[in-house]
N, C-alpha and C positions, 0 to 999 in steps of 0.2 A: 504494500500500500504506500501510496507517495503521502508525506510530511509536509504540511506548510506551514511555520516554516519547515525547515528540513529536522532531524532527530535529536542533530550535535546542537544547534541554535535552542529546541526545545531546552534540552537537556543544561544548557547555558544560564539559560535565562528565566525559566521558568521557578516560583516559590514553594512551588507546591509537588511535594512526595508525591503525593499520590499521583497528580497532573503528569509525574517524569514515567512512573510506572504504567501509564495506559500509555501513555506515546511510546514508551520501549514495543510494547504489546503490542500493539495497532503497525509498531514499524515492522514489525517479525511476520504480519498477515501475507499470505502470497495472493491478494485478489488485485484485481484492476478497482482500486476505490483511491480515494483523496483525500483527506483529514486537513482541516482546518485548526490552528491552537490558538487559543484566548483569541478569539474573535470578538471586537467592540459592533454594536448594533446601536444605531439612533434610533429616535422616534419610538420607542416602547411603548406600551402605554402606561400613564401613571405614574413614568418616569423618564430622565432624559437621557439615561442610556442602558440598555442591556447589555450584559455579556458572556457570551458561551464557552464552555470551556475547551470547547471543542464540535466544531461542524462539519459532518462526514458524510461524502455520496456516497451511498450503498447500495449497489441495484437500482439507481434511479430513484430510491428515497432519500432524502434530506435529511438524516439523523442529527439533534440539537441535542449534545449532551453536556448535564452539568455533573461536577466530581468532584465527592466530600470525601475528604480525609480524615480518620479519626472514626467518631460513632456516630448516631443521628441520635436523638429522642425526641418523639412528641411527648409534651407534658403539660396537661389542664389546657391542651387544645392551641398551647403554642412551641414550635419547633424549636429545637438546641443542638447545635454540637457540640461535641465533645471531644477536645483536644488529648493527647496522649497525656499531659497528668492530671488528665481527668476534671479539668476545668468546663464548666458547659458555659457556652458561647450564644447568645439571644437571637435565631434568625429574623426577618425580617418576613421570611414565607418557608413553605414548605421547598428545598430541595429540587420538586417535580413542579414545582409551580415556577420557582425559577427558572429553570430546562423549559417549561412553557410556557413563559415570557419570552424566553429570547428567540424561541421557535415562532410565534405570531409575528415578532417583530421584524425578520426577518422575510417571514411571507409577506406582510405588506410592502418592505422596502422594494424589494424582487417584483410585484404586481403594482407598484407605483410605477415601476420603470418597463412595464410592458410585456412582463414573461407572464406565461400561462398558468393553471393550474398545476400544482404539482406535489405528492405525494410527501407529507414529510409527518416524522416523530418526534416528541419527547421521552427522552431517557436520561434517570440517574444511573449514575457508578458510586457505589461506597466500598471501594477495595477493601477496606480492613474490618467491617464484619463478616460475619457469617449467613443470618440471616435478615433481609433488609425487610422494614415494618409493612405489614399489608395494610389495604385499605380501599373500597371501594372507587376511589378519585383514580386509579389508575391499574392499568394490567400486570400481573407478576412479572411478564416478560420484559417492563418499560425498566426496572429498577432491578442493575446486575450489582451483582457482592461478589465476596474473595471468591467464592468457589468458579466465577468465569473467568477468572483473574490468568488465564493463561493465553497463549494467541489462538489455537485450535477452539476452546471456550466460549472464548471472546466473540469470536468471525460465528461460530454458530448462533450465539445469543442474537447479536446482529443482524443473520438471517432470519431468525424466530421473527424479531421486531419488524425486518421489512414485509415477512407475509403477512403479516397483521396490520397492514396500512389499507385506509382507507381509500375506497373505489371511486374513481372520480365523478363529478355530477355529471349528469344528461349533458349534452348542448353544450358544453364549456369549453372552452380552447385550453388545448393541454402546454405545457410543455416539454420539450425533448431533454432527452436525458446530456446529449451537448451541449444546448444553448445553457442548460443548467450548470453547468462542466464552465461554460463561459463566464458566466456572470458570476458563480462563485470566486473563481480564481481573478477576474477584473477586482471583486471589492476585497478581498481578503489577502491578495498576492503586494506588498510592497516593495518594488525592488530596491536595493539600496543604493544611496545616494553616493556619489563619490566628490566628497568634499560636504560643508555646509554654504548652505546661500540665504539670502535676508530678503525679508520683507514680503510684498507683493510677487517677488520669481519666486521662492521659495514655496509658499502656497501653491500657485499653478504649477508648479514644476511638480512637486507631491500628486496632484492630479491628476495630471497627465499623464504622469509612472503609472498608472494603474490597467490605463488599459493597455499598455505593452502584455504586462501579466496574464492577458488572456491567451497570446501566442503559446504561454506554455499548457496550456488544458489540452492543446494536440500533440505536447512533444511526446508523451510516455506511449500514445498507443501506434505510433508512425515510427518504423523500424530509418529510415533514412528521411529528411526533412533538410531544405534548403528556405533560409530564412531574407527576405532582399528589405533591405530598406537603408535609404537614404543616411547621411551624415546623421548625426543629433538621435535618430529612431529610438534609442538604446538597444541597439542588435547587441554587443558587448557584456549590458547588464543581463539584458535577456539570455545571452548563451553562459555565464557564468551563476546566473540560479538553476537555469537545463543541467551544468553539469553537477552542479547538486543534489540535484533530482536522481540523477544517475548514481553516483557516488552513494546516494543514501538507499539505494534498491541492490547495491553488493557489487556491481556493476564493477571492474578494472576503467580506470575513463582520464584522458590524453587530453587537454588542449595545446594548438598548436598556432601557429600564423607567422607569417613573412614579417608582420614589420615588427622591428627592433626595440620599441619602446612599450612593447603590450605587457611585456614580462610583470613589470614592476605597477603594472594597473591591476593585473588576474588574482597575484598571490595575495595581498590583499582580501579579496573578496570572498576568496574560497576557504582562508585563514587552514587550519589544521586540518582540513578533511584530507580520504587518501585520493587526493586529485593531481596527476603530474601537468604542470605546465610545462612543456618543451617547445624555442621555436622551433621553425622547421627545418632551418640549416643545419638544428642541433640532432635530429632525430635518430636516435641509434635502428642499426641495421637486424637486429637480430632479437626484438621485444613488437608481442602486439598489442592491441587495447582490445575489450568489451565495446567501448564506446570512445570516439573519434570527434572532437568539437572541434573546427575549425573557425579564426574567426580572419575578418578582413579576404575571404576566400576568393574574392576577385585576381587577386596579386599571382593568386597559384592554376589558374584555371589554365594550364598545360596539359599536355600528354604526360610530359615527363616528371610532373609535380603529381598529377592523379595514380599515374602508375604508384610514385614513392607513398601514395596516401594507403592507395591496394595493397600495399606490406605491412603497415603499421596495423590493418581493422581485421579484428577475428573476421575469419570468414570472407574475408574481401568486400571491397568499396561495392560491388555488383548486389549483395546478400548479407553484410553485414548492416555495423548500425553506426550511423553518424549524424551529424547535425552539420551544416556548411551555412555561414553569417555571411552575406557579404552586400556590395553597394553597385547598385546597377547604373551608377552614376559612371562608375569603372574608375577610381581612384589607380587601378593598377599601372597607370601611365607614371604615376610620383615613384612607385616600388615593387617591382614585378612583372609580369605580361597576364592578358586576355585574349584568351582563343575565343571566339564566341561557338565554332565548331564544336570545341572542349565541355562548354558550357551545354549546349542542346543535349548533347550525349547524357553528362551527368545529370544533368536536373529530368531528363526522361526517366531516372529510377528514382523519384524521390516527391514527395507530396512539397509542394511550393506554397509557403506562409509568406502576406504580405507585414511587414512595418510602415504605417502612414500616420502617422501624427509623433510629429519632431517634440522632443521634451529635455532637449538642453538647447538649444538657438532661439531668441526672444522673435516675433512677428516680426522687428523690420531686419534681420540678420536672414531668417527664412525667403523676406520679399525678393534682397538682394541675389540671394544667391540663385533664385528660380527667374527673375527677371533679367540677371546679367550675363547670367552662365547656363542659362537653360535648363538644370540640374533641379530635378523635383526631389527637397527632403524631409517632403510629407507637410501635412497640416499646422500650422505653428500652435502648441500647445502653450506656450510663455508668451501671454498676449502685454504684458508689461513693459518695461526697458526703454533705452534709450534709441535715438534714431543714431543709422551710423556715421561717425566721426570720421568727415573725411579732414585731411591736412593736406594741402596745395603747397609745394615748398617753391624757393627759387632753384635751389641746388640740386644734389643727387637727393631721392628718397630711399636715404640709405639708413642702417642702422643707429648711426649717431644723432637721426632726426629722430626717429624710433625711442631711443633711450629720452630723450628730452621728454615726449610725450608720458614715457613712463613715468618719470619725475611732477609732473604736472599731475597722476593723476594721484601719485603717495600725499603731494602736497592739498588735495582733496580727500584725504583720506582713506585713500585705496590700502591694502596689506600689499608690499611690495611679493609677498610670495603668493599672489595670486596674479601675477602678471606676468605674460610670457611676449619677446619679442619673438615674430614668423619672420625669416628672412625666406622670402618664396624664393630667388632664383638658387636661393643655396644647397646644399644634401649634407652639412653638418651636421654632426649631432651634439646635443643638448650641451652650450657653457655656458659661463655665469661672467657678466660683466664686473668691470673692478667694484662698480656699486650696489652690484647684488642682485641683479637681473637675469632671465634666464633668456638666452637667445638659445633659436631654436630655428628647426626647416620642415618641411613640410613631412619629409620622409619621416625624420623621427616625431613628428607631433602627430603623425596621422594613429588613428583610432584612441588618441587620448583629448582633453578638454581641461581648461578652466577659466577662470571666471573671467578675465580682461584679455582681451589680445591687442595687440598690435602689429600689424602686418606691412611691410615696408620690403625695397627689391622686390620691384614687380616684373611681373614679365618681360621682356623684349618682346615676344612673340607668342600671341593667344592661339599656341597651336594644340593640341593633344597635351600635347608634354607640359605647355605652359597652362592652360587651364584646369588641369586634373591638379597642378601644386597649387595655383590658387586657391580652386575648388576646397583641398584641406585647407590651406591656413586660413581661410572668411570662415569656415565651419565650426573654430574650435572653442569660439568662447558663448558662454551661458549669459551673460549679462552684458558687457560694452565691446563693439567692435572700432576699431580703431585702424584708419589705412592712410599710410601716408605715400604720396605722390609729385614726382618730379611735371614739373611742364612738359617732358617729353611723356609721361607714364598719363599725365591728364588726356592727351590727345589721342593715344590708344586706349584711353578708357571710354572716351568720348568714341570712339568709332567703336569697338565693341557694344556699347549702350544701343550706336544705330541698329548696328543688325542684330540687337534683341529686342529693338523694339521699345529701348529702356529709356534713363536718362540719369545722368551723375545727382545726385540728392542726399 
């Protein structure tokens, strides 16, 4: 059963014994189902938030389960736990009345936004008695105790609970066991953020992560899966919770990619799991994987990169299982090559998910880049931010224009370690000026991001090669873009505007 979060983050973060002990259980289940952990729920009624301690698709029903640790008593008609030294604790309702609050509150949330009827329960767990209190208000099978306390146990009780769900009304629009699969994982999947951000971005940015989270409700049942979307998408965050997903189902699991600077973005994210991150220059000859993540897969779409991918995947790229992220925008002209041949081939074995709504590039970063350069990177999610900062120099717009701008923006208060100079015509990788600045190129900034950019050496010539490094360096920052421009870099900008149609702003 897939973990959301995954079993080690449970297991991290969670307060509650007994909470760690059902998610061990629930992770040991061999079914195609989902689990949900401490799920918050608005709009309750009676109150301004619910919360589950867990919400699991099971055969297509809805299971909203709450879990007490310790003991339960009703006593003169109001509920108590009871802590391990034997302390009792005043609830506020009964146990299954909370399990069904957070089960109503969830159904309305789901049929406010348009899904159909759909099958769902309440169920307590009280892991540490024996036998839990009966009582008319609900069925023996709703309230499990120690004795299902195992995974075999468990997955049966489960099943008991879903044949015992209610048949749906006459005439009513149902809904599908996917869409349900969708919508759960859009409200309950939060990808993490890389970095913190303020204010107004940081809100819609929150937002907008969510419905990335739906692409993974199809990654566990689609043995191969090609993911395409635009700069900003979060392909990156999305293929590093996938390989979570993986990792936490026993899976052996490889991430891989050509550009040079992913390293130090992945490990991070995946923190101690047993996840290798290797790039692909690095890949040894003679180890394979369960499961195969590629990300930035544009850069490698060869024969001769596909073949090397056919060695590393159990069972080969044709029958095994892999995940391939990449941007159809075809960044691979800054790092790599693009067969498009290459491409038809592999993506003909593999179900294709799109990414459209951009959730690190603010609305006028998103206009730029699809108005100047033709390059769609989805819906702009960060409807916030500033317009972008163009600078008109006399001189060269070169780096040392670049670092002034930097200076301008600390002395507005900017954190100088969220500013990164792009030097487009360059392929350095990443130094740091005498004053503490990271200059940087397009090759090593590509699939990373933060908050200010400055982009400065610009093309000589908007050909392949010069608008795939632009293409990266306009794309990397969340909040201020910043481009600075020689007189001669204006008048190629000004003619490139023509033939899009566009105009310098």
């Amino acid at each position: 059963m897939i973990l959301v979060p995954d079993l080690a983050d449970i297991l991290r973060h969670s307060t509650s014994d007994a909470e760690r002990l059902v998610a061990r259980l629930l992770h040991q289940i061999d079914r195609q189902a989902v689990a949900f952990h401490s799920v918050k729920l608005r709009s309750a009624p009676g109150k301004q938030q619910a919360e589950a301690d867990f919400v699991i698709l099971w055969q297509g029903v809805v299971v909203v389960i709450e879990v007490k640790g310790g003991g339960v008593r009703k006593h003169e008609g109001t509920w108590y736990s009871v802590d391990r030294r034997g302390d009792w604790n005043k609830l506020a309702e009964s146990p299954m009345e909370q399990a069904r609050t957070a089960m109503y509150a969830l159904r309305d949330i789901l049929h406010e936004e348009g899904l159909g009827w759909f099958p769902r329960e309440a169920v307590v767990i009280t892991p540490d008695i024996d036998s839990p209190p009966n009582s008319l208000e609900w069925k023996s099978t709703h309230w499990l105790s120690s004795r299902d306390m195992t995974p075999g146990n468990l997955a049966r009780a489960l099943d008991d609970v879903a044949a015992e769900t209610a048949r749906p009304p006459r005439g009513i629009r149902l809904a599908t066991e996917k869409s349900l699969r969708e919508k759960l994982f859009g409200h309950f999947t939060l990808l993490p953020m890389v970095d913190a951000l303020r204010g107004a971005i940081l809100e819609d940015q929150n937002r907008a992560t969510q419905e990335q989270a739906r692409v993974l409700a199809s990654l566990d049942r689609n043995p191969r899966i090609m993911v395409l979307g635009g700069a900003g998408t979060g392909k990156s965050l999305v293929l590093a919770e996938a390989a979570k997903q993986e990792a936490g189902s026993g899976n052996s699991v490889l991430i891989t990619f050509h550009s040079p600077g992913l390293t130090r973005f992945f490990e991070p994210l995946i923190g101690d799991r047993k996840i290798e991150v290797i790039p692909f220059d690095e890949l040894p000859t003679n180890r394979t994987w369960d499961v195969v993540l590629i990300d930035e897969a544009q850069d490698l779409m060869t024969v001769e990169a596909m073949d090397r991918l056919d060695s590393v995947i159990n069972s080969g790229r044709s029958a095994g299982r892999w995940r391939m992220f990449l941007d159809p925008n075809n960044q691979a002209h800054v790092d790599g090559r693009f067969d498009q041949d290459v491409f038809d081939l592999v993506s003909s074995d593999a179900l294709i998910l799109d990414l459209t709504r951009n959730i690190r590039n603010t609305k006028a970063i998103v206009h730029v880049v699809q108005e100047y350069l033709g390059a769609d990177i989805g819906d702009p999610g960060i409807v916030h931010g500033e317009k972008i900062q163009w600078h008109f120099t006399r001189g060269p717009g070169d780096v040392e224009e670049a670092l002034t701008v930097g200076r301008r923006l600390i002395a507005d208060g900017v954190s100088r370690s969220a500013i990164w100079v792009v030097s487009v015509d360059s392929a350095s990788p990443p130094s740091t000026s005498p004053d503490g600045f990271v200059i940087t190129s397009p090759r090593y900034a590509k699939g990373l991001e933060t908050e200010y950019v400055v982009v400065c050496d610009l093309p000589k010539d908007y050909d392949a090669v010069g608008l795939a490094r632009l293409y990266v360096a306009v794309t990397r920052p969340r909040v201020s873009l910043h481009i600075i421009a020689s007189p001669e870099d204006k008048k190629r900008l000004q003619q490139l505007a023509r033939e899009r149609g566009g105009s310098l702003q």
